[in-house]
MARLUM-451609 format. One record per residue: residue in one letter; x, y, z of N, C-alpha, C, O in turn. Coordinates in pm, whole numbers, plus 50000, padded with zeros to 5 digits. Atoms other than C-alpha are relative to their C-alpha. Layout:
N
AXYZXYZXYZXYZ
...
***
This chain:
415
X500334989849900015734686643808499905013749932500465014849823
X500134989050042014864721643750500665011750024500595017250134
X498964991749990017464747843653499865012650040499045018149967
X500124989649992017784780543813500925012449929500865024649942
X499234994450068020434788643584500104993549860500384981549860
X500655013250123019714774043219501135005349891501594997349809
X499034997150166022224794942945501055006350018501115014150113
X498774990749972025184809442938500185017550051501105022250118
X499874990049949024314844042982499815002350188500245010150272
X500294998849835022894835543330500574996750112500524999550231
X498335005149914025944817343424500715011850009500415017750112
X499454989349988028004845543381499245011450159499705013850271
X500404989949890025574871243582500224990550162500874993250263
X499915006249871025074844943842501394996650075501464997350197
X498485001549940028934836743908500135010750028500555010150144
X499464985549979029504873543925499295006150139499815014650210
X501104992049918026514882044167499974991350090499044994950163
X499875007149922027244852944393501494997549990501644986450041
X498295002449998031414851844352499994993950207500054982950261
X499555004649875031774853444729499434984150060500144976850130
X501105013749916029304821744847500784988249899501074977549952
X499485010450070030934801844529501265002150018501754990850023
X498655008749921034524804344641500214997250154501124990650206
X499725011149867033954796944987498994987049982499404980250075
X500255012350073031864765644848501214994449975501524983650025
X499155004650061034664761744687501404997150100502044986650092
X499085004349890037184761144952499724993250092500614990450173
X499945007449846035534741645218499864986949887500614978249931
X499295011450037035524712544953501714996449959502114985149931
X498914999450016039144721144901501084991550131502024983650138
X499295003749845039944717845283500194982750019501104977750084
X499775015250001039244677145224500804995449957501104983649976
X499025010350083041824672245004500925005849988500845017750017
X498594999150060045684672544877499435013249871498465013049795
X500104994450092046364704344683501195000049937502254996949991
X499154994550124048224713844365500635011950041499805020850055
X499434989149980050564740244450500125009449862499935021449875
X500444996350124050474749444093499374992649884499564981149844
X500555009050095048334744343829499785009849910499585021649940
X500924988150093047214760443511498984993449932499114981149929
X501445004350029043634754943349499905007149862499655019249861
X500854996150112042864758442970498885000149991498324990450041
X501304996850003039474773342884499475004649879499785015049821
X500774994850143037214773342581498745006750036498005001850122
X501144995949980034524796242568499445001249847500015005149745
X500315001050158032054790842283498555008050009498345013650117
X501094992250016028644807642187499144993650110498255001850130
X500725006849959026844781942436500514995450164499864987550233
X499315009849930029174773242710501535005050031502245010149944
X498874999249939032264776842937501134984750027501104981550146
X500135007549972034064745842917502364996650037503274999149958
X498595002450023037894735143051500674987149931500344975349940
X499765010250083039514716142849501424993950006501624986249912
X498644999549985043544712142974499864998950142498704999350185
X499365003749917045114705943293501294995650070501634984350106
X498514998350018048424713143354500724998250210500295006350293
X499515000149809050104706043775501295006949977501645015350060
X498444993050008053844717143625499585011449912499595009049792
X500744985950143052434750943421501925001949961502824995150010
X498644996650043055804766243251499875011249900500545013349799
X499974984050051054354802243169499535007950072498525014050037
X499704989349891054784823043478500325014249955500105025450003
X499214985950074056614845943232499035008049925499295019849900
X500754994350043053404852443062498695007950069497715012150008
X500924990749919051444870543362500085009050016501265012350013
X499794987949936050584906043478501074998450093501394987350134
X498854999149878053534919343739499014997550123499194989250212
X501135004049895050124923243952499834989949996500694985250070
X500235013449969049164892343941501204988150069500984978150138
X499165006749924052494879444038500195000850155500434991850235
X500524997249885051964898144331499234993350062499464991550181
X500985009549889049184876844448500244986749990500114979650090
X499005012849933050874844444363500395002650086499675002250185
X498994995249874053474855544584499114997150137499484988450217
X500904998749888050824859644849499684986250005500064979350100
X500745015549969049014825144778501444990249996501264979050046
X498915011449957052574805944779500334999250121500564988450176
X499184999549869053804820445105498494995750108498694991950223
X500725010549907050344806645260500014987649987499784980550085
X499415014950023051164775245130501244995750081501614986050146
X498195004949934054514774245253499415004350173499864997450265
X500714999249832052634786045614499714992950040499944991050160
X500865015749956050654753445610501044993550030500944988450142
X499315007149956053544737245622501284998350120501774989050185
X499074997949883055994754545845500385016650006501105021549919
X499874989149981056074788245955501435010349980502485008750042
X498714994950117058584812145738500974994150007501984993550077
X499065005750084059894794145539500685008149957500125018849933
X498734994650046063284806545421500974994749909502164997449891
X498585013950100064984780145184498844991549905497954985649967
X500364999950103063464771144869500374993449879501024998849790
X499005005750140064424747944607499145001149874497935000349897
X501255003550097062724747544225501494987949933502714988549927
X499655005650072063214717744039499974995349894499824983149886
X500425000950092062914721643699500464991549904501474984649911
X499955005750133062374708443347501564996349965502275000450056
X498865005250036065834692943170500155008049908501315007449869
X499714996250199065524713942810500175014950009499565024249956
X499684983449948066964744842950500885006449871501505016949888
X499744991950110068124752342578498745009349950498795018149864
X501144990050042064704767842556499835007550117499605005250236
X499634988549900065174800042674498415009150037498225017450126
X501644993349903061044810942712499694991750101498914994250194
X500425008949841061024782342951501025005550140500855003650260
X498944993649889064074800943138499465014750010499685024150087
X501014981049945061934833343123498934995950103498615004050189
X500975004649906059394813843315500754993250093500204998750189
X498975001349911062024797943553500315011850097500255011550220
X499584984049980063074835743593498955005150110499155010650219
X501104988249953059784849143689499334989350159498804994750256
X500565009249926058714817943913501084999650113500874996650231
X498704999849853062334821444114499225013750080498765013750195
X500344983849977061224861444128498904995150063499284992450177
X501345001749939057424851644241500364993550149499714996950248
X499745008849858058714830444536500735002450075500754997350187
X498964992849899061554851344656499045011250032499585017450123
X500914986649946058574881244714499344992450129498544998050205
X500785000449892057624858044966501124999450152500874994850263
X499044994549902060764868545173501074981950005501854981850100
X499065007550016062814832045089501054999049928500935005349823
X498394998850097066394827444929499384980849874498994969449897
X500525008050095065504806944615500714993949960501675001649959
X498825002550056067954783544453499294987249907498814977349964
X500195012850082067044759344113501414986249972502564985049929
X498715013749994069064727144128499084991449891497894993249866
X500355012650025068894694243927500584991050009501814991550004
X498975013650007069734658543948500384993049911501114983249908
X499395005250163069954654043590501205002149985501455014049969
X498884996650033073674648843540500635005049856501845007549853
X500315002050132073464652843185500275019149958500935024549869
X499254985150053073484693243222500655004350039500835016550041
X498504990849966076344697143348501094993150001502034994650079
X499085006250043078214673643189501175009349896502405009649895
X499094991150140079364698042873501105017050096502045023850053
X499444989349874080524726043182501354991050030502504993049992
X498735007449919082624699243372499875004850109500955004250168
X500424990349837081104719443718498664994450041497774989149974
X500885002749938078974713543933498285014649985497275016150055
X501184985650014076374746843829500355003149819501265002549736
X499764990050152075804762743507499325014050017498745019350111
X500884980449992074524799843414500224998549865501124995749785
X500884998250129072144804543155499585016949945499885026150021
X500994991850057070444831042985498964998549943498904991549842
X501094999650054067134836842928499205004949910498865015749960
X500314993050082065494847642650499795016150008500325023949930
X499804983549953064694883742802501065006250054500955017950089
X498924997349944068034885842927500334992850197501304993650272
X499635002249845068034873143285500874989049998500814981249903
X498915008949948070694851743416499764989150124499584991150244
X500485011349886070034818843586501224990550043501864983149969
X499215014249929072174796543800499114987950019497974987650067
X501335015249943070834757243819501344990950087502334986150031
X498995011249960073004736744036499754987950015498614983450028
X500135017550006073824699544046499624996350157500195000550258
X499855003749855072314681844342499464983949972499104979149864
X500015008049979071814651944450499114985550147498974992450249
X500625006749895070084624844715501184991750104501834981850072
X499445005449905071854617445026499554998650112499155009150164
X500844998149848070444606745361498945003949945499105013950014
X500955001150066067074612445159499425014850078498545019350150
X500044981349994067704649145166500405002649823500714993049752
X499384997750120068684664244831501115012950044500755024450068
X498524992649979072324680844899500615006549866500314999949766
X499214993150116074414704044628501474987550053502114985150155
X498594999849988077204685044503501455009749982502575005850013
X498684995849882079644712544546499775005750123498755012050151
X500105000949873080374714944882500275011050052500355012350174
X500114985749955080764753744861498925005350014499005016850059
X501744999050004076434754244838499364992350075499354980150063
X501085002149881074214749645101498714994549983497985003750021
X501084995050033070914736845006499075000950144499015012450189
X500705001049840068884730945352498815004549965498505012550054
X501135002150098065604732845129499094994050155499184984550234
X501635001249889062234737545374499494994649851499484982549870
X501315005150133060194728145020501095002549889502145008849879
X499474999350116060924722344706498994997449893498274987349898
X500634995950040059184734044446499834992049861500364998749773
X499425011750107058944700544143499025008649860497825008349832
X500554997250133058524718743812500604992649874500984998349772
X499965011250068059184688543638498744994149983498114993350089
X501015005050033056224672143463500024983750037499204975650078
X500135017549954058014638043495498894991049886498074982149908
X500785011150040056594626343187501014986549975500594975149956
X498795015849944059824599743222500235004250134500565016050149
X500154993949900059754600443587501574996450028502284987249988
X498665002849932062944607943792500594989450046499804980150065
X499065012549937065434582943923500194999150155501144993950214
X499834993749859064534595244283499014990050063497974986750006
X501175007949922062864571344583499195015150056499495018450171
X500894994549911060364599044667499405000350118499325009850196
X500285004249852059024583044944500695001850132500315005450244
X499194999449905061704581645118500515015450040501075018250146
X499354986449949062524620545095499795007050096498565007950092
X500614997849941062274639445396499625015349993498955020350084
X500494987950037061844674845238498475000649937498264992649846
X501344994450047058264686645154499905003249856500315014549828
X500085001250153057614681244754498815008949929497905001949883
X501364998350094054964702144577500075009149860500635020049846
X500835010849930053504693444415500264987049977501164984649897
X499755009149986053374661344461500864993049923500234990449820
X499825010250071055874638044302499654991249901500054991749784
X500785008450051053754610344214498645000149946497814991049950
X501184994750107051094629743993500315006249859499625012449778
X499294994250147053654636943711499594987449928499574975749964
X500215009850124052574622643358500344987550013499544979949960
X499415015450036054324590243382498814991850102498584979850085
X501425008649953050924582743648498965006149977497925000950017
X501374996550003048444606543545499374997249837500054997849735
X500954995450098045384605143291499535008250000499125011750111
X501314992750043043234631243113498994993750041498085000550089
X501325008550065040784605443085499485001450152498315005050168
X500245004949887040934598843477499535013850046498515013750115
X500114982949955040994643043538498834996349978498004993650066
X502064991050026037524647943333499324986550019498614982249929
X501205011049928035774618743500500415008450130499395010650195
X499774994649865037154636143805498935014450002498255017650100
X500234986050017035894670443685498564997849956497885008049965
X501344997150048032434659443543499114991150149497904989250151
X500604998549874031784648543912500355006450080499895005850194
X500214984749919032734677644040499405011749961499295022850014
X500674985250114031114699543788498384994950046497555002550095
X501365003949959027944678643851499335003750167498185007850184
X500274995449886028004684544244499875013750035499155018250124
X499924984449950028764720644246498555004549933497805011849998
X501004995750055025924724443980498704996350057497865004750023
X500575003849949023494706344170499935008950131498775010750167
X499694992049906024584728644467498855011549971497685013650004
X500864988850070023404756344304499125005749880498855017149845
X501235005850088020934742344043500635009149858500035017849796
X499434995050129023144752543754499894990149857501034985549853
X500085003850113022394734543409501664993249988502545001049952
X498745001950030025714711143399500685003949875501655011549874
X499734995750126026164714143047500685009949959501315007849856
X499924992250009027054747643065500975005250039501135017350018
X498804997149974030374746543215500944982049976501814979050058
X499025007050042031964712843045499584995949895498454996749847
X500225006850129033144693042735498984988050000498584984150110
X500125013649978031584661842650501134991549930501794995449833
X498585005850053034264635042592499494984450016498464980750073
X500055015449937034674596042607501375000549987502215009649988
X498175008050003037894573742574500444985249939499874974549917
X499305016650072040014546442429501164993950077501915003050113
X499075003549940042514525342603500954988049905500304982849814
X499185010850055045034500142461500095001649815499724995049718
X500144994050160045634519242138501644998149960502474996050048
X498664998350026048954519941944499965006049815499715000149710
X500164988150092048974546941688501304988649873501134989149751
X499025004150110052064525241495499494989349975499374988349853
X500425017650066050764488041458498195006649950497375000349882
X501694991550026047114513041424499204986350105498054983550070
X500935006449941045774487441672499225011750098499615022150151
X501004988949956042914504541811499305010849946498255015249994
X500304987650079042434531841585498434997949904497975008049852
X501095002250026039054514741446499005007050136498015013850107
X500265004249894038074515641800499305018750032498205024150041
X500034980449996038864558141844498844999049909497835001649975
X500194993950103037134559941490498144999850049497385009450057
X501115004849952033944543441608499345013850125498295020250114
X500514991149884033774567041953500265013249905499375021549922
X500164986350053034704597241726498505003349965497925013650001
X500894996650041031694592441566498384996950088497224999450052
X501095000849942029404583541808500035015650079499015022550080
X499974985849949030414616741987499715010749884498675016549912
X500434993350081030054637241707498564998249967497955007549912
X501155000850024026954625041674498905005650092497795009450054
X500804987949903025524642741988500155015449988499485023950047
X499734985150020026984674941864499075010849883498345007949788
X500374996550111025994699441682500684999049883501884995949882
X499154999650126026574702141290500815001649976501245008450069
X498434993350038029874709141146500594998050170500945008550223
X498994997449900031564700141480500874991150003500634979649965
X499115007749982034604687741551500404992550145500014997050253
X499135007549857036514663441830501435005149948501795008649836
X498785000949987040214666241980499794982450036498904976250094
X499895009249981041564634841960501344997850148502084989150100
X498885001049866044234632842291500884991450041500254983150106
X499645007649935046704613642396499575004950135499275016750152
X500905000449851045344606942802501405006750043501175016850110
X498964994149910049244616942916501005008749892501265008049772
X499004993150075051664641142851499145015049973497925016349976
X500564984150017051254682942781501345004349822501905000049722
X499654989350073052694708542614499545000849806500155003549703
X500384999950143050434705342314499914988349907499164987449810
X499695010250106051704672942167498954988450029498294986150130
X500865012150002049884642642072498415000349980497604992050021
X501504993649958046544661542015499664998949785500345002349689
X500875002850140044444653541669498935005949998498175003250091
X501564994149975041254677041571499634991049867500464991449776
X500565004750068039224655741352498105001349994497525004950096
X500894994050068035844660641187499074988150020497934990150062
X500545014750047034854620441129500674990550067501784993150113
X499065013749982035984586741227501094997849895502294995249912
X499315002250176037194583640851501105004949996501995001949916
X498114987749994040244610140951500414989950090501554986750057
X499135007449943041104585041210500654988549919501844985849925
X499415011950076041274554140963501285002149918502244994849893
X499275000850135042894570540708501165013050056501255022449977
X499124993849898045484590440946501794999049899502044989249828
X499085006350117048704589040736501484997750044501525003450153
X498755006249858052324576940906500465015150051500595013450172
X499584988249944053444614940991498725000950090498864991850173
X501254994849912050154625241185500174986750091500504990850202
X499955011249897050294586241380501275001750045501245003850166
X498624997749931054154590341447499505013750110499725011050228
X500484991149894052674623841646499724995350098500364994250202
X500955004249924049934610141777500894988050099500334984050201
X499215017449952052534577141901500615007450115499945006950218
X499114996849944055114594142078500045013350091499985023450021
X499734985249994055504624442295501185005950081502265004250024
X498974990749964057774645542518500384986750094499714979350165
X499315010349898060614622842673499884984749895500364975149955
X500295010750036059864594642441498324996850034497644995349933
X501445003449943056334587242606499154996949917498455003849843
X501135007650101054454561042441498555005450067498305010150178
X501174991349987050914572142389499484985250008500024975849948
X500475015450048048674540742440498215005350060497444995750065
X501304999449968045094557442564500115013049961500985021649978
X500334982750024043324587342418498545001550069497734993350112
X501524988649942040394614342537499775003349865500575006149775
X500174995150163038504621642240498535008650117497705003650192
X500594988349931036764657342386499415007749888500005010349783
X501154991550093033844676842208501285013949959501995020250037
X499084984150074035964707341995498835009750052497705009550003
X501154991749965034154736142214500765009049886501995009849876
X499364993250100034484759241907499825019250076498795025450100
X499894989049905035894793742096499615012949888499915013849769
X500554988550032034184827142036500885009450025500845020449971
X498134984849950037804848142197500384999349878500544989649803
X499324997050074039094868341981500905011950069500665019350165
X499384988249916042204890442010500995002449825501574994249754
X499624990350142043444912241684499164989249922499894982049853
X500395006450066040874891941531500564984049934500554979449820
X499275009249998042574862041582499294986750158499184991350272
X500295004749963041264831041752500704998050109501934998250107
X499094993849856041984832542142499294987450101498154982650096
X500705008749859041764808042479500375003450073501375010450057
X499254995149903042284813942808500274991750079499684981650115
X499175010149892044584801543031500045007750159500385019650164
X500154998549876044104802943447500944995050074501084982850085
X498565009149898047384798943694499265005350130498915016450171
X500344999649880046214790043994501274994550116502084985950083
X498375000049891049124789744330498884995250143497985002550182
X500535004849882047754768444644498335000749977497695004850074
X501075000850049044224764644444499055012549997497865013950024
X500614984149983043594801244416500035007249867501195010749847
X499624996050094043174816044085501225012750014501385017950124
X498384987449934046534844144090500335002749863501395008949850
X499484990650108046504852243695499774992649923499114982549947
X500365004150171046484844343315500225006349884500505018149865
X499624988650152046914851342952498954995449883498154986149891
X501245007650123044754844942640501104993149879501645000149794
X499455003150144046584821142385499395003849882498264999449864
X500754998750101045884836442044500934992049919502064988549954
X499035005550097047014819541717499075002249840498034998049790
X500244990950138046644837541393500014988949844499564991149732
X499975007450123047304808541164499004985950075499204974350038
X500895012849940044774783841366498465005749946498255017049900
X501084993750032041014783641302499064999650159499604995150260
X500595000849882038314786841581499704985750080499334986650197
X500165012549989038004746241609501124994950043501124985450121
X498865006050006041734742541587500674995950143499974999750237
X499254995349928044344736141843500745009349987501485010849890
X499424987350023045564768241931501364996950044502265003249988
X498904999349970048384756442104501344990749901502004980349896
X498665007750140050854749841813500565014249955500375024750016
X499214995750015053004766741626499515014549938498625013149854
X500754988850033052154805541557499375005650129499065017350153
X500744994849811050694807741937500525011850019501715011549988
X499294989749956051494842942046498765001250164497574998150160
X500844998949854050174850642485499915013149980500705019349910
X500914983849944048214885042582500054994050161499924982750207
X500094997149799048324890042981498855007749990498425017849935
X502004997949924044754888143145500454997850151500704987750216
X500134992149818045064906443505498864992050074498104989649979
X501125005149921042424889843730500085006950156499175003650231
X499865001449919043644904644020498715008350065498255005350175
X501684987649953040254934144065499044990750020498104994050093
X501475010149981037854901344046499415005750113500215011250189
X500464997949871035334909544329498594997249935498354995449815
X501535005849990031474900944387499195012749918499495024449942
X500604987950096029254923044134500435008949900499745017549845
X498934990650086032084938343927499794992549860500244981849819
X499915004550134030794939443571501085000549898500934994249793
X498974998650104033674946343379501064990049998501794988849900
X499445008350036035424920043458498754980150024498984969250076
X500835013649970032514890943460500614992149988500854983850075
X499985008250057033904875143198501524984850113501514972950143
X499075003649895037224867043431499594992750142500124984050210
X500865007749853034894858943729499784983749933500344973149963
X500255015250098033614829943487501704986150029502014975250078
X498525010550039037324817443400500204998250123500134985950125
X499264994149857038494824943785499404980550065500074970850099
X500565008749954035714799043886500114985249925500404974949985
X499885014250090035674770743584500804996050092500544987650178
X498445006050004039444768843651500244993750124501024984150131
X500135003449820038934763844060499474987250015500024978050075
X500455013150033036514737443966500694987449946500374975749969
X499365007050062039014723043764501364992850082501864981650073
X498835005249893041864721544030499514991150158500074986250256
X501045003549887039284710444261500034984149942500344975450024
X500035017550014038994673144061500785000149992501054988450023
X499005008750023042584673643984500634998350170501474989850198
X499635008449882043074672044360499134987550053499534980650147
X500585010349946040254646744394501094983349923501374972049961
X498635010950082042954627844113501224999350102501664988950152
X498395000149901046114636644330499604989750128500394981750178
X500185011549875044224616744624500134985149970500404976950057
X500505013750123043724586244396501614997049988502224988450052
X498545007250013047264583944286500605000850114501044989850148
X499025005649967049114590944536499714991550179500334993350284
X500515009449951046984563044730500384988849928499984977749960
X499925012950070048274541044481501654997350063502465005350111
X498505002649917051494520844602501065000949861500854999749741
X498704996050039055014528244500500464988749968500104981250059
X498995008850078057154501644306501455006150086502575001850057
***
């Protein structure tokens, strides 16, 4: 069919000069489905192309946004929490286990702070007994790397409520807020709970794919573009996949080496693939390779990676995704951007740079330093921030298939 939007520069003007008509597009396909109460959206932008490449439902860098921008979280949580029951006042978060890392308790910090602006009493609990074994109490108090001071208390499932076990704490939790990834999933019947979960439970790692997201996302990228006769190409990776892999016996790894190179072979010159494990975040399990030949000859440190990731989590299917090679720079340092979206609303961001990575690389490794990117001025025709209009929208698109995913799983039955 014939494009009314064909290159990247015209994407840009055109998102910017039509913003309003493409997020209400964008919200009345929203209205069909289960949303993500949070999500964040990695984004490569390369000389050719806008393309997301990540997908995060538990994000765990709140701490790295404008104060403005927290501000309009704030706003898009407490309509969330509206949908479900009119002021809300009681609040649980239930976070991550590895609360020795204290930038994840700066983001804890800022995510209690974001959700108490929406006029509720906030309180983080867990049911992991495990941290508050070395206490001997039922609560601990932390510190956070910037200094703030966190209480997490012990709770528990009773009457298929979650209750504080000490009996001097109240929880009486309208929602609860699961910032747990769950790539080993909890010891909790979900189903049975009768508090309000988001997001959802049963879309943490231990049931989701990559692989399953960008099949989700390259038919939603295809419909919206068709909508408005946009050149698909022009806002995603290309990728395929491998299933029944095992990085330690190398069964499968012919298999990857084969699709590496057939994908590379639609690319341009000199380009590279990420190789992916399909589950699991925070960076791990991710291979940039050049050839098939780097997969064969992979050497036991790089496959022990690739095998294993956060929680133990055997890796057994990868995404092998076109390397969009990013054109961001920030102190002359290779840069991506990241989109937190709150009740499927973009509400802020930062640019990962990383000074010892190259433009192909994964940036998110070790050397990563965040910049805070404001979004909150976005509006219809506002050149100065186009480029943000761009990210604002990818990333919408992007939370847009992972709720067409969230319908999918948690349609699938419970064990």
């Amino acid at each position: 069919m014939p494009y009314k939007v064909n290159d990247k520069s015209e994407l840009e003007k055109f998102l910017c000069s039509h913003w309003d008509i493409i997020n209400e597009w964008i919200d009345n396909e929203q209205k069909k489905l289960p949303q993500p109460v949070t999500s964040s959206v990695d984004i490569r932008e390369s000389k050719i192309k806008y393309a997301p490449v990540d997908h995060n439902m538990y994000p765990a860098g709140f701490n790295n946004l404008c104060n403005k921008d927290l501000l309009k979280c704030a706003d898009n949580f407490k309509e969330c929490f509206e949908q479900i029951r009119h002021g809300v006042k009681k609040v649980g978060i239930l976070p991550e286990s590895h609360t020795k890392n204290k930038y994840y308790l700066d983001h804890l910090y800022k995510l209690k702070s974001t959700i108490e602006m929406t006029g509720a009493e906030v309180l983080i609990f867990s049911p992991d007994p495990e941290l508050f074994k070395e206490e001997q109490k039922h609560w601990i108090k932390l510190e956070s790397f910037s200094g703030h001071e966190l209480i997490i208390h012990e709770g528990k499932v009773i009457d298929n409520i979650f209750r504080s076990v000490d009996a001097s704490v109240e929880f009486n939790f309208e929602v609860i807020i699961l910032n747990n990834d769950q790539s080993v999933p909890l010891d909790i019947n979900w189903g049975h709970l009768k508090t309000p979960v988001l997001p959802s439970p049963f879309v943490g790692w231990f049931r989701r794919q990559k692989i399953k997201h960008f099949d989700h996302y390259k038919e939603t990228a295809e419909k919206f573009c068709s909508h408005f006769k946009i050149n698909p190409d022009l806002i995603q990776a290309q990728f395929t996949s491998v299933e029944n892999v095992d990085f330690n016996t190398k069964e499968g790894l012919e298999e990857i080496a084969r699709e590496v190179d057939r994908l590379i072979s639609k690319l341009p010159e000199k380009s590279s693939v990420f190789v992916k494990a399909s589950q699991g975040t925070y960076g791990m399990g991710i291979s940039v390779v050049s050839s098939g030949d780097e997969i064969i000859s992979m050497n036991r440190k790089v496959r022990n990676k690739m095998d294993v990731g956060k929680g133990n989590l055997k890796f057994t299917s990868v995404l092998i995704q076109e390397g969009v090679e990013t054109v961001v720079k920030y102190d002359d340092a290779p840069a991506e951007v990241t989109i937190y979206l709150v009740n499927g609303k973009s509400s802020g961001g930062f640019m990962r740079t990383n000074p010892l990575r190259g433009t192909q690389a994964n940036l998110n490794a070790q050397g990563m330093i965040y910049q805070k990117l404001c979004l909150s001025d976005i509006k219809q025709d506002c050149d100065h921030t186009i480029k943000e209009a761009v990210y604002s929208v990818i990333a919408r698109l992007s939370v847009l298939a992972a709720s067409h995913e969230m319908k999918e799983l948690m349609n699938q039955p419970t064990e």
